[in-house]
C-alpha positions as CSV (number, residue, x, y, z in Angstrom):
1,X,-63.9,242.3,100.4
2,X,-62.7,244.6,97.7
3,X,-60.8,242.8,94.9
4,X,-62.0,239.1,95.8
5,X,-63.6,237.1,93.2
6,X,-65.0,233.8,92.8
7,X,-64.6,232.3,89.2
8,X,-66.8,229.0,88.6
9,X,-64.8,226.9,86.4
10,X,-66.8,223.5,86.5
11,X,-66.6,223.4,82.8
12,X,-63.0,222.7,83.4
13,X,-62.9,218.6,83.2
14,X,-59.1,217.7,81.4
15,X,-56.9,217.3,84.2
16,X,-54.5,219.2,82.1
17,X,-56.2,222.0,82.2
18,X,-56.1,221.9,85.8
19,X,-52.9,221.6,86.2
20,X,-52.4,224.2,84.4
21,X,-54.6,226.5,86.4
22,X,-52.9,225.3,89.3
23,X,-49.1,226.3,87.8
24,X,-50.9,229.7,86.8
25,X,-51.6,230.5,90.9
26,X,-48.4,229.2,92.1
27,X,-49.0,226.0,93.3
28,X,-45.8,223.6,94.0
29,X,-44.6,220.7,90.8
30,X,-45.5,218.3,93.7
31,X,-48.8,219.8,94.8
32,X,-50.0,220.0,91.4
33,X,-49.5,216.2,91.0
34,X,-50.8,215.1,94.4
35,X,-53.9,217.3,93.8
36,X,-55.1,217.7,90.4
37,X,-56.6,214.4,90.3
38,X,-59.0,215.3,93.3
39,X,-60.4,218.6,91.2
40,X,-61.5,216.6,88.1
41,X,-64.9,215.0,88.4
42,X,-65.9,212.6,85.8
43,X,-69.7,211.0,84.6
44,X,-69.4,207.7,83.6
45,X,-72.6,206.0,82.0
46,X,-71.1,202.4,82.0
47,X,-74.3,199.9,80.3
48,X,-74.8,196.5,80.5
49,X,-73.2,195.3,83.4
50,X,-74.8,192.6,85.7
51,X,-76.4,193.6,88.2
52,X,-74.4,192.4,91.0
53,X,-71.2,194.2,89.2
54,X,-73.4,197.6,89.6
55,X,-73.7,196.8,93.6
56,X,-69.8,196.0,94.1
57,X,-69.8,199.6,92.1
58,X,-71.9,201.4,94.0
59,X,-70.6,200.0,97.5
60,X,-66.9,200.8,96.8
61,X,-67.3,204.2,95.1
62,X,-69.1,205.1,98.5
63,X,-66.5,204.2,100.7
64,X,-64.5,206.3,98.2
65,X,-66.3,209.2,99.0
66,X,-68.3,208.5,95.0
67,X,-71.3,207.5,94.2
68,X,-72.9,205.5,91.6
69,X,-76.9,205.7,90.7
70,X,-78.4,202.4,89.8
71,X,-82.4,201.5,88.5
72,X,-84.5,200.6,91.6
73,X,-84.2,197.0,91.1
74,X,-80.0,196.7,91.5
75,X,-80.9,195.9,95.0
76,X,-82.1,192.5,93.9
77,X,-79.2,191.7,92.3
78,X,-78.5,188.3,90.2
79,X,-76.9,188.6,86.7
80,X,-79.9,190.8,84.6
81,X,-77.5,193.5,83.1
82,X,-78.1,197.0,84.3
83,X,-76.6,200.6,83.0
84,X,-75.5,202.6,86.4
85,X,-73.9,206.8,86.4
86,X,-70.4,206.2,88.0
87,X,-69.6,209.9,89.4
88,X,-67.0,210.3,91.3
89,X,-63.1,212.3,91.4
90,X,-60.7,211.1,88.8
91,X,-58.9,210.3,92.5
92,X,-61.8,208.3,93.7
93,X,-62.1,206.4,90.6
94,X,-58.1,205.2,90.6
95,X,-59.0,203.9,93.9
96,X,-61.7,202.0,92.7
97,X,-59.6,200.5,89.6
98,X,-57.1,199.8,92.3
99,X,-60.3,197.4,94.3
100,X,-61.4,196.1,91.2
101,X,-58.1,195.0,90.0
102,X,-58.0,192.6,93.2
103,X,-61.2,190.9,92.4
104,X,-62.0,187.7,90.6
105,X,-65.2,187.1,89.4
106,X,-64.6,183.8,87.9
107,X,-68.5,182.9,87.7
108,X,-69.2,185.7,85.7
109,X,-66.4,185.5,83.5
110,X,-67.0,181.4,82.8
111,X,-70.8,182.5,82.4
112,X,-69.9,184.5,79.5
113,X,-71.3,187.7,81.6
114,X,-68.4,189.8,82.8
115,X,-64.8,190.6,81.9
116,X,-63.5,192.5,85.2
117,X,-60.5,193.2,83.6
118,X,-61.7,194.4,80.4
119,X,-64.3,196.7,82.3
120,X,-61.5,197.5,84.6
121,X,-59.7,198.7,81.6
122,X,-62.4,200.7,79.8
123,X,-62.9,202.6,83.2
124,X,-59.2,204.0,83.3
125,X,-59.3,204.7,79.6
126,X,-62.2,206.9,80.0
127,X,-60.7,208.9,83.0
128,X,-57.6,209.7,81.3
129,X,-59.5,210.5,77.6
C-alpha cells in the first residue's frame, strides 16, 4: 500500500522507551501500562545455579510462553551447578518471580547451594535495570 511502512525497532529493550513509542502513536495511559511489559524481551545469562533450579526455570518459563536453554545434561538434574539463557518478555518473567516467590527450597538453601530469594531478587533487578 502506498504510505505503509514497517520500522524494526528490536534494538528498543528499556521499557521506557517503549512507552514512550507507544504515547508517540496514541495509545491509552492504561494501555501503555498493561502492555509495554509484553514488548520488551530480555536475555538473561543466570550462572551457577544447580541443576534442578535450571529445570524448575526452564519448565515454568514454558508454561509462560518463555524459554530457557540449558547444557545437554540439565535433564539429569541433582545439585552440579549449571549456567542456563533465561529469554523471555519482561511480562513473562514477572510471572515467573511471582512462581518462584511461592517456592521453598529448604534443601538447597541448608545445603549451602541455593538462595531462591536472593536469585529471585537478582532476576527482577535485572528486568527493571
Amino acid at each position: 500500500y502506498k504510505g505503509v511502512s514497517i520500522e524494526d525497532l528490536t534494538e528498543i529493550w528499556s521499557l521506557d522507551d517503549i512507552k514512550e513509542i507507544m504515547f508517540e502513536i496514541g495509545v491509552s495511559k492504561e494501555g501503555i501500562e498493561r502492555m509495554c511489559s509484553k514488548g520488551s524481551f530480555r536475555l538473561l545469562l543466570i550462572r551457577g545455579i544447580p541443576r534442578v533450579l535450571a529445570l524448575m526455570l526452564k519448565q515454568e518459563m514454558l508454561a509462560h510462553g518463555g524459554e530457557v536453554a540449558t547444557e545437554k545434561n540439565t535433564i539429569l538434574g541433582g545439585l552440579d551447578t549449571t549456567d542456563v539463557l533465561l529469554m523471555g518478555t519482561v511480562a513473562q518473567i514477572k510471572k515467573l518471580i511471582n512462581k518462584l516467590k511461592g517456592m521453598k527450597l529448604k534443601l538447597l538453601k541448608e545445603e549451602g547451594l541455593i538462595n531462591l530469594d536472593e536469585v529471585v531478587e537478582l532476576i527482577r533487578e535485572a528486568i527493571y535495570s
